[in-house]
N, C-alpha and C positions, 0 to 999 in steps of 0.2 A: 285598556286592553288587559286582559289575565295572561296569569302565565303562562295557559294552557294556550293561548291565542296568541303570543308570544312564539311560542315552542311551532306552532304548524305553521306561522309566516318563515321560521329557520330552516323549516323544512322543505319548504315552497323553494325559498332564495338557496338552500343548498342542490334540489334537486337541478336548480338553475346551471347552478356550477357545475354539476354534474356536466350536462351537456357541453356547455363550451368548453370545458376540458376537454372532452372527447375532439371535440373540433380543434381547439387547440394540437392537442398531439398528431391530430391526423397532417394539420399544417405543418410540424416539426417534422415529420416522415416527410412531406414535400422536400424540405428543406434540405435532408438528411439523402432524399436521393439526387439532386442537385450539388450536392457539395464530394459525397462519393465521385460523382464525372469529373468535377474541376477539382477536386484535392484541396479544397478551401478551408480553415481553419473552422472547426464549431465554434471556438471559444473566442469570441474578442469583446475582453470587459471593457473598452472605451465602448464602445457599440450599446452593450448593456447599459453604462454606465449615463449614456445619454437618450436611453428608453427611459429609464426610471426617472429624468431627470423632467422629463417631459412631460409622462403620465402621472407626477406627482402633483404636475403645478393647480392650483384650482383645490388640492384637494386639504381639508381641514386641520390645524393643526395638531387637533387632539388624536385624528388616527393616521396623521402621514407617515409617523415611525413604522408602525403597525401595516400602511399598505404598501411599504417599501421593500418591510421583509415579505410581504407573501407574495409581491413581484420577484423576490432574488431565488423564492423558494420556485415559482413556478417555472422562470427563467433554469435553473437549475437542475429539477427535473426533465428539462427539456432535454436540455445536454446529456445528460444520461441518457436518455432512450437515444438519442439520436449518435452518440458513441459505440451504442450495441448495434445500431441501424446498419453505423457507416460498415464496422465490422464482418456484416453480413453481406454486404454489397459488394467489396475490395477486400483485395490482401493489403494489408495496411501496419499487423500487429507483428513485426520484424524481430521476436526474441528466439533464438535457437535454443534447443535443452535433448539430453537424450533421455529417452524413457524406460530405461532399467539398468540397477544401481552400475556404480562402474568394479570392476573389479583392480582392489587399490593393493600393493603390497609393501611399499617403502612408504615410510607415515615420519612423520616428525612432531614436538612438540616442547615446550622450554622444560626443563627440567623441574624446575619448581612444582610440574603438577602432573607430571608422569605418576606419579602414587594413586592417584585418582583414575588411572586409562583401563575398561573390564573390555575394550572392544575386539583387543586383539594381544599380543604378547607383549608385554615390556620389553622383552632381551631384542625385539625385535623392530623397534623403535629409535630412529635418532633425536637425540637431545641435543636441544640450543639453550640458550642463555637470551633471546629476545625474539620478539615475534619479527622484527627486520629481518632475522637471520631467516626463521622461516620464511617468510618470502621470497627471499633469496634461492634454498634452498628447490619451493616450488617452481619459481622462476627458470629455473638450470635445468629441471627436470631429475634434481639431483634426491627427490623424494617427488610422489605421486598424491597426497592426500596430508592435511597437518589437523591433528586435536588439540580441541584447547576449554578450558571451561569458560561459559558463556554467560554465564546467571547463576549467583544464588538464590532459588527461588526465595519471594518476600526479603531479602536483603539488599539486593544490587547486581548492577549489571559490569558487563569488561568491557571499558568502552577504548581500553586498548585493543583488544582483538575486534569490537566492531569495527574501531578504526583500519585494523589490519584488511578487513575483508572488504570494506567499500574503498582503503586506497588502491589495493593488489586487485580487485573485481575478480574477488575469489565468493566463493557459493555454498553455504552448509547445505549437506549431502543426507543426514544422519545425525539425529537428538537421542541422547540415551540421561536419562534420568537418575541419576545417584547421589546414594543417601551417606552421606561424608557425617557421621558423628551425630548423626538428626538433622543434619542440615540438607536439605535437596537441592542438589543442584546440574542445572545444564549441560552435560558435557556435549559437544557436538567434534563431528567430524568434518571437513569442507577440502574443496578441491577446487581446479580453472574451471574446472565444468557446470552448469547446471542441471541437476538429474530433477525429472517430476514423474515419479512412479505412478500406478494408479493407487496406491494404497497412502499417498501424501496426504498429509491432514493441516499444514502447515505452511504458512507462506511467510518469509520477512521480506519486509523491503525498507528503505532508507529514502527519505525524501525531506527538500526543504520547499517551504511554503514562497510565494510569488512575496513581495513588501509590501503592502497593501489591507487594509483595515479589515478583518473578518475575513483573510485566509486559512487559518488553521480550520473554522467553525464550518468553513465550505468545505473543505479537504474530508473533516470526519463527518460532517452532514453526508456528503457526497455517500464515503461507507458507507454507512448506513442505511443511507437507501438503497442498496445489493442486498440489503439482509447479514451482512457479515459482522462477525463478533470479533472485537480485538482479543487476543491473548495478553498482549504485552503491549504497552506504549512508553519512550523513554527519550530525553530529548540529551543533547548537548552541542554546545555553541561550535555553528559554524565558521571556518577559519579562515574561507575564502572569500565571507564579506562578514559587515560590523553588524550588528542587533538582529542577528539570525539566530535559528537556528536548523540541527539535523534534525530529524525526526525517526527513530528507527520503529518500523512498526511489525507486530505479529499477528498473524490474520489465520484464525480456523477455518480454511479454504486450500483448495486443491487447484492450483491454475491450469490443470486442462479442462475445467466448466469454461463454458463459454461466456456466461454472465462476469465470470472473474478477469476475463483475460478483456471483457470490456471492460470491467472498473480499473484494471490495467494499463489500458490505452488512453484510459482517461486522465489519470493521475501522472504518467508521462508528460503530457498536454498539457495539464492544468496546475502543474509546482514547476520554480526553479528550475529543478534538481531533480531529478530520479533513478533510482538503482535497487534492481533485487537481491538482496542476498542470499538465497537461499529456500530452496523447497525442501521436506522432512514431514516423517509421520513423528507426531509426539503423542506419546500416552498422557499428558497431563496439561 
């Protein structure tokens, strides 16, 4: 057989696929509206895990790698459509936010990086000596919004202040961009509240992966099949179990799209762990 004859039998067996795809997905919308009525879990990898176990047996050693992943790929696709499905069927996506900025006047921030603040007046700013105390401060009501810098672009990130904002379940509000000696970096503002304006460009969120062999590779597959572009990805070790990790992620996306607020729903569902820190328009 030539190649040529090769190439139109690929085409034959792809158009194939074609179709039961289509049947496929139309059965995950079955699926998706039966489980909307009973509030039944999309996701349960023992269930997967003994589909593939099944439809592998019989099949050749040399491609059962190869037809295991294009089961977790298809299996996974499902999930996804069928998370935007459920979303359209039920209220189900339970996150409050209000949608225009808030108006903040008492701000706080350590003093070691008050030289760096263009958002609003220094004289008019309280200084601490630790991001606890800002907490505290927030917590009391005793200030309304704290800054702090967040990233030096291309050198590192503060993963004291990430820590501050996913132990206190505080929200950057506001990315401002400053240029410190040639160096650029993140200053943000955050507050107890979640603000998603319509002019947001910017989502973080914080999540750890489930323990389990090729969860991170499913988490950013997952992404990516929304279409979404990381800005920023940066990990460090979780504290509340052993051989984990956080994950803090920045995503060019606006969560009142409705495709985001299912990859949203989804990634609740399908990590550990999940928390947002923050909505913000950033120029960069």
């Amino acid at each position: 057989m030539s190649l040529q004859d090769v190439r139109k039998e690929i085409d034959r067996v792809d158009g194939e696929i074609k179709k039961l795809f289509a049947e496929r997905m139309t059965l995950a919308d079955q699926v998706a509206q039966e489980k909307a009525k009973t509030k039944d879990e999309i996701f349960k990898p023992e269930r997967e895990e003994q589909i593939i176990k099944n439809l592998t047996e019989g099949v050749s050693d040399s491609i059962v790698k190869e037809y295991t992943a294009l089961l977790k790929r298809v299996m996974e696709i499902s999930r996804k459509y069928q998370y935007g499905r459920t979303l359209q069927l039920r209220d189900c996506l339970h996150i409050e936010y209000e949608t225009e900025p808030l108006p903040i006047e008492k701000m706080v921030m350590i003093k070691p990086e008050l030289y760096i603040c263009a958002s609003c007046s220094k004289d008019s700013i309280l200084t601490v000596d630790s991001y606890e105390q800002i907490a505290a401060l927030l917590d009391s009501g005793e200030a309304e919004g704290g800054i702090g810098i967040l990233e030096e672009i291309g050198i590192g990130v503060s993963d004291e202040l990430h820590t501050l904002l996913a132990k206190n379940h505080l929200y950057i509000n506001r990315c401002d961009i400053v240029d410190d000696g040639g160096v650029e970096k993140k200053v943000v503002t955050f507050t107890k509240k979640l603000v998603v304006t319509e002019k947001d460009n910017r989502l973080k969120v914080l999540f750890v992966c489930k323990n389990r062999s090729g969860s991170l590779s499913s988490i950013l597959s997952m992404i990516s099949d929304y279409g979404v572009n990381l800005t920023e990805i940066h990990s460090k070790p979780y504290l509340d179990k052993e051989w984990n990790y956080e994950f803090m992620v920045e995503m060019g996306v606006n969560f009142r799209e409705q495709e985001i607020q299912a990859l949203i729903y989804q990634l609740m569902n399908e990590t550990e762990y999940f928390q947002i820190l923050g909505s913000y328009y950033c120029e960069k």
